[in-house]
matplotlib code that plots the C-alpha trace (Angstrom):
import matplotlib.pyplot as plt

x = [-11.4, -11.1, -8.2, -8.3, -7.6, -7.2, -7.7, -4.7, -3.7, -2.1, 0.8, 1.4, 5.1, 7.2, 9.3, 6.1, 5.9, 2.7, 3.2, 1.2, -2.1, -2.0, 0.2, -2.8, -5.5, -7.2, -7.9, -7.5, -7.1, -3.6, -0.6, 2.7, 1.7, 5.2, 3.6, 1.0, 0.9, -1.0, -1.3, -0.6, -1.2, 0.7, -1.3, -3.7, -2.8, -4.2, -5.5, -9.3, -10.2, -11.8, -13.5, -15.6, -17.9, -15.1, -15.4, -15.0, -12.6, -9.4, -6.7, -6.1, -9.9, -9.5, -6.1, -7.9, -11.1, -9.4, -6.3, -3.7, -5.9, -5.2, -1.6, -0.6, 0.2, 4.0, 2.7, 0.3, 2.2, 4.8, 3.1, -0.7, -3.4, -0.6, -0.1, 3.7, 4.5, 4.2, 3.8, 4.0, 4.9, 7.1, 7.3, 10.1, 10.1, 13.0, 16.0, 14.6, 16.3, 19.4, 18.0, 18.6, 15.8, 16.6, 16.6, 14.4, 16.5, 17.2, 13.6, 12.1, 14.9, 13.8, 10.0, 8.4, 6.0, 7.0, 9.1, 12.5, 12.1, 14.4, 13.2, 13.9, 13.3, 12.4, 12.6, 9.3, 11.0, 13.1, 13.7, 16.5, 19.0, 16.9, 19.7, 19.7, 21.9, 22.7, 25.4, 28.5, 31.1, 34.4, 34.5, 34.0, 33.4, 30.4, 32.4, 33.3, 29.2, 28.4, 30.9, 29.7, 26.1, 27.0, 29.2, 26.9, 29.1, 27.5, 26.6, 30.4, 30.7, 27.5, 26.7, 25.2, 23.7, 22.2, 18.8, 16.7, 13.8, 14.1, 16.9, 16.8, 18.3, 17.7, 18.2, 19.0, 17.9, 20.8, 22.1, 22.0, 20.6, 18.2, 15.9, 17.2, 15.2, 13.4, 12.8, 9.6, 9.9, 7.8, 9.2, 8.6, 9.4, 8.6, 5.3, 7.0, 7.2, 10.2, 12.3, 15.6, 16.1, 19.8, 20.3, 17.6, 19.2, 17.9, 15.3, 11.7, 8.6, 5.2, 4.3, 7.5, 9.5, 12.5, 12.5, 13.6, 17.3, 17.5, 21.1, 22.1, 19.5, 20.6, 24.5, 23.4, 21.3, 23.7, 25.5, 29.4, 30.1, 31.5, 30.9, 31.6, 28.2, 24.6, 22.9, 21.0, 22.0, 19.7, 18.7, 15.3, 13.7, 10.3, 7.5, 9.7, 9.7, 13.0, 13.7, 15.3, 15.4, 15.0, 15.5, 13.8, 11.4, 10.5, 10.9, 10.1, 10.1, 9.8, 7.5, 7.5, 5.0, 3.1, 1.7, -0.4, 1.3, 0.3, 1.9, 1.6, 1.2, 0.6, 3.3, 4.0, 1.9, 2.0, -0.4, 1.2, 0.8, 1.3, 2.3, 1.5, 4.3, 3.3, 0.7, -2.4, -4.3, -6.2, -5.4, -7.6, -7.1, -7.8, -11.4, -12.2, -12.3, -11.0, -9.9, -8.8, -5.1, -3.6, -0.2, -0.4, -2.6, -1.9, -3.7, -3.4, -3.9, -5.2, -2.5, -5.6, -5.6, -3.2, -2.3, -3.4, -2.7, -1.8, -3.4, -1.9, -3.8, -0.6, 2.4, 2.0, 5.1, 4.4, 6.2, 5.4, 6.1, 5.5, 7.0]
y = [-10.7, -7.0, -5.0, -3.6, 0.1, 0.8, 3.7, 5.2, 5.4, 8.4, 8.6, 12.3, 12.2, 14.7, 15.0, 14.9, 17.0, 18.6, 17.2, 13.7, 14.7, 16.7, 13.9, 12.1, 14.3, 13.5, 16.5, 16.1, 18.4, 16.5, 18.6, 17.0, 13.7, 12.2, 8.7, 7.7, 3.6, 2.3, -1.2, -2.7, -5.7, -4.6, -5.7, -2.6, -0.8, -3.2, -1.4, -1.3, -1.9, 1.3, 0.0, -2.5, -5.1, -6.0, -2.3, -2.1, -5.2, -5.8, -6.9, -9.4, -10.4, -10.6, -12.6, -14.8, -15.2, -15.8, -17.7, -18.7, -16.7, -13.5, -13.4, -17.4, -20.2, -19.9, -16.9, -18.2, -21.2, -19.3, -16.0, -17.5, -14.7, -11.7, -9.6, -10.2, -6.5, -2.7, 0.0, 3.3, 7.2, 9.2, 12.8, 14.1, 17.9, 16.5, 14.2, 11.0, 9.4, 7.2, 3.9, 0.2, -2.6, -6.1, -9.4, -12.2, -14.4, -11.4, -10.5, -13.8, -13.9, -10.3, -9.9, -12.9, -13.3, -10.3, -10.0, -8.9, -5.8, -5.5, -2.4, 0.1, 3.2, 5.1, 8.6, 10.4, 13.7, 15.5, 19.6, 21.3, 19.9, 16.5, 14.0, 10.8, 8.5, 4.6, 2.8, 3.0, 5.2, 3.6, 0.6, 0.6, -1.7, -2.1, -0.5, 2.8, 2.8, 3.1, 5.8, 7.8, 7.8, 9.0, 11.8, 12.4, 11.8, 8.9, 11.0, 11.1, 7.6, 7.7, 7.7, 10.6, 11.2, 14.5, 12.7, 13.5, 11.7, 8.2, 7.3, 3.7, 2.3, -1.1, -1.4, -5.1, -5.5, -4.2, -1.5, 2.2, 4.5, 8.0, 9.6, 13.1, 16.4, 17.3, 13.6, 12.1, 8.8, 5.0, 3.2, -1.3, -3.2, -6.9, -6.1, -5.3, -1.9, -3.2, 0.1, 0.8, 4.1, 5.1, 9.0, 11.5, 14.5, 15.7, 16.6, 15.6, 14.0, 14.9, 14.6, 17.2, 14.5, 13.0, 9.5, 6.7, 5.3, 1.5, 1.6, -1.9, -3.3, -1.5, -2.7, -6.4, -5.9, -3.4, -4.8, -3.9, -4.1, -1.5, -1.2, 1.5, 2.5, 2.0, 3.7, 1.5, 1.8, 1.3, 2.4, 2.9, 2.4, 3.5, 1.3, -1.3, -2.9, -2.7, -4.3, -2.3, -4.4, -8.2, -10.1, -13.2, -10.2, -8.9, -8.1, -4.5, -2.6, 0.5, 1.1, 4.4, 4.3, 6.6, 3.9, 0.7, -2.2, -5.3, -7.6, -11.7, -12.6, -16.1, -17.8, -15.8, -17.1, -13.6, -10.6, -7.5, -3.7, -1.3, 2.3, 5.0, 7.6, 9.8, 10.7, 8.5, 6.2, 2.5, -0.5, -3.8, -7.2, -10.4, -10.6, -6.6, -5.1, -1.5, 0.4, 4.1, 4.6, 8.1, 9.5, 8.9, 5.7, 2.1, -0.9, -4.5, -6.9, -10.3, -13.7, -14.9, -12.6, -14.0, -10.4, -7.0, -3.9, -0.6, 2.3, 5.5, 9.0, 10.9, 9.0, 6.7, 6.1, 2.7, 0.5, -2.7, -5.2, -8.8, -11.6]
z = [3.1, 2.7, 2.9, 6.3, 7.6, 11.3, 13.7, 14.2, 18.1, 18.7, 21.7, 23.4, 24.3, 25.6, 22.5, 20.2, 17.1, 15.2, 11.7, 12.3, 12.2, 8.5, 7.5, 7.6, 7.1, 10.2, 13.3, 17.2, 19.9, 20.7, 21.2, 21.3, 19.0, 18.9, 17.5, 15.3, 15.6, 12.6, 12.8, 15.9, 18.2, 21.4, 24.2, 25.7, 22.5, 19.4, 16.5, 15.6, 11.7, 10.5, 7.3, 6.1, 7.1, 9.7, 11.5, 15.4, 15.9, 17.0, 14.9, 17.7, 17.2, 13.8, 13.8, 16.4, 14.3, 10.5, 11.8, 8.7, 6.2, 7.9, 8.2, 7.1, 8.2, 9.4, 11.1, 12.8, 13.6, 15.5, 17.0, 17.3, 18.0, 18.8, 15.3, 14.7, 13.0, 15.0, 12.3, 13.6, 12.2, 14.5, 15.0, 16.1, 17.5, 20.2, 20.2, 21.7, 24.9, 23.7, 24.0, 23.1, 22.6, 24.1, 21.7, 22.0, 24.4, 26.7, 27.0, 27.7, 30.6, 31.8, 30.7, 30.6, 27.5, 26.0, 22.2, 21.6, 19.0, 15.9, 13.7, 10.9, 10.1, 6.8, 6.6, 5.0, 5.7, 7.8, 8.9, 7.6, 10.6, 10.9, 12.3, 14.1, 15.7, 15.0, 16.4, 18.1, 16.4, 18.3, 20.2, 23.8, 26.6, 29.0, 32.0, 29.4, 28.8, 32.1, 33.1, 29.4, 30.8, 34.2, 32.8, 30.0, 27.0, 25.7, 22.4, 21.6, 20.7, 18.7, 14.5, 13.8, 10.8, 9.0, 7.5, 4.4, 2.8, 1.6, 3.8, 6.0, 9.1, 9.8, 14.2, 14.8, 19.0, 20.9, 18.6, 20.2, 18.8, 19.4, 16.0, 16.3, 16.6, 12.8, 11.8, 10.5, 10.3, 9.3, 11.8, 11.0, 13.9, 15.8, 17.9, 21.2, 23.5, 25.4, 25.3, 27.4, 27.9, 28.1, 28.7, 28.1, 27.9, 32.1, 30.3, 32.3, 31.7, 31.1, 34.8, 35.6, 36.6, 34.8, 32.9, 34.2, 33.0, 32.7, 32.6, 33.7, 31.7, 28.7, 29.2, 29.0, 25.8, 23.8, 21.1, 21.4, 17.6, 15.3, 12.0, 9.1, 8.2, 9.7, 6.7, 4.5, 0.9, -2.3, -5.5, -6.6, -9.9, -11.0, -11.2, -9.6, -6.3, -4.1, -1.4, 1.7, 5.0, 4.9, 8.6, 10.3, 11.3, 8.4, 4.3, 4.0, 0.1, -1.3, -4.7, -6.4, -9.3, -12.0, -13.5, -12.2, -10.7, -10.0, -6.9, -6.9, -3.4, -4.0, -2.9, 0.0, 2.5, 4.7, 5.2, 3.4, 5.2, 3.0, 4.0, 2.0, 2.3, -0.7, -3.2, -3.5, -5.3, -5.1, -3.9, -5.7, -4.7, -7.0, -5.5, -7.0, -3.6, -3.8, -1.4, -2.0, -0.1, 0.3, 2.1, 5.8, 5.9, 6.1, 4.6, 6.0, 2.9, 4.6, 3.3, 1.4, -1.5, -4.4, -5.9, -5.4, -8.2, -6.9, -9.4, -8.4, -9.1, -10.4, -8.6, -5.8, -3.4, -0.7, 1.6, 1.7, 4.4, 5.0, 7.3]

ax = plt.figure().add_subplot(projection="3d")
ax.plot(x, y, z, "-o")
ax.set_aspect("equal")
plt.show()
């Protein structure tokens, strides 16, 4: 199979930004783009292959069609015809609502069908005051919650972090969190869109009306745990592959390269994305198929490719992400 590039579906939100489009070279007529979801198999929202022979289906077509040899045979096992990863870009020009995602157990009791949704976020850049928020700062109970979002001071109890490129946040389900106002962010996540929003600031939708709160929900799911630092730490080398986040969910790794470099995938039995965060080059699996990769686009490498070689033009900086 080819390595596959998608259509990217782009989400006007009220928060919404302007950098996604020349981030990846493409023009629309959209104003406030606040996401850009690159590879996704959400139901109503899967992503459409761009390129190729295989141009005009759906990944869930595609997943359903090539089986194990499109994203291997644990995968399939386990998550059948739904694509198991959400890739997005978001655009921050707002803070997001304070919000918490449910786990897997909690979402099968409330949304039948639908996936829990652990996720991380990488930073491709951020304004001068870019911040975000991850986790609880002080411990507090579920009562003290509720009372903080009714008096709005949940914020006070609240990580918050002054963000630049190349910093990471891995967001098991149920911690709370908000990407601030100024972020741009690859966000890697289990395919889900189960979202409880917490406090949005009164500020109101695009229909003039404000958001909904799912407070109750959100004090079931939140994870009451306090811990020192919610910042991912690592140290990258050149023309080596690090890892930043690995969970049940996903392995997710950052390669920064001037030089080519070649990636065995034979024992891995998984599709690899790879998001292309600077520079550009070529991507080249072990059958010879090229396909040219630049910042701002994403490439789906099928489980049945044994290697692939990344040749950048210059310096060529990627995430990589498998499950």
């Amino acid at each position: 199979m080819y390595p596959l590039k998608f259509k990217p579906i782009f989400k006007t939100l009220v928060w919404g930004g302007e950098k996604i489009a020349p981030f990846k070279g493409v023009r629309t007529d959209q104003h406030n783009i606040g996401e850009s979801w690159e590879i996704s198999g959400v139901k109503n929202d899967e992503s459409v292959v761009a390129n190729g022979p295989l141009a005009g289906k759906s990944i869930t077509e595609l997943v359903h069609e090539y089986k194990d040899r499109l994203v291997g045979k644990a995968n399939y096992a386990r998550t059948g015809d739904e694509f198991p990863l959400l890739v997005k870009f978001i655009d921050a020009r707002q803070d997001l609502s304070i919000q918490v995602h449910p786990d897997d157990e909690l979402a099968a009791r409330h949304h039948p069908g639908q996936n829990g949704k652990t996720e991380m976020w990488y930073v491709v850049s951020g304004d001068a005051n870019a911040h975000l928020m991850s986790g609880l700062s002080r411990r507090i109970t579920p009562e003290e919650y509720v009372e903080r979002v009714e008096n709005h001071t949940i914020t006070d109890v609240l990580h918050d972090y002054r963000i630049s490129a190349g910093d990471v946040f891995f967001l098991p389900a149920g911690r709370i969190h908000s990407i601030g106002a100024g972020s741009f962010i690859a966000e890697i996540q289990q395919t889900s869109d189960l979202t409880y929003r917490i406090y949005d600031f009164g500020r109101l939708g695009l229909d003039g009306k404000p958001r909904e709160l799912h407070t109750e929900l959100a004090k079931e799911a939140i994870d009451y745990t306090v811990y020192d630092d919610y910042k991912t730490h690592y140290t990258s080398r050149k023309n080596e592959e690090t890892t930043l986040v690995s969970c049940k969910y996903f392995t997710t790794s950052l390669l920064d390269m001037d030089k080519p470099f070649t990636k065995d995938l034979s024992g891995l039995d998984s599709f690899l994305i790879i998001i292309c965060t600077e520079g550009k080059g070529e991507i080249v699996d072990n059958e010879g198929n090229r396909e040219p990769v630049r910042q701002g686009e994403s490439i789906l490498i099928p489980a049945s490719a044994s290697s692939i070689e990344f040749i950048p033009d210059g310096s060529l900086k990627v995430l990589t992400s498998f499950v």
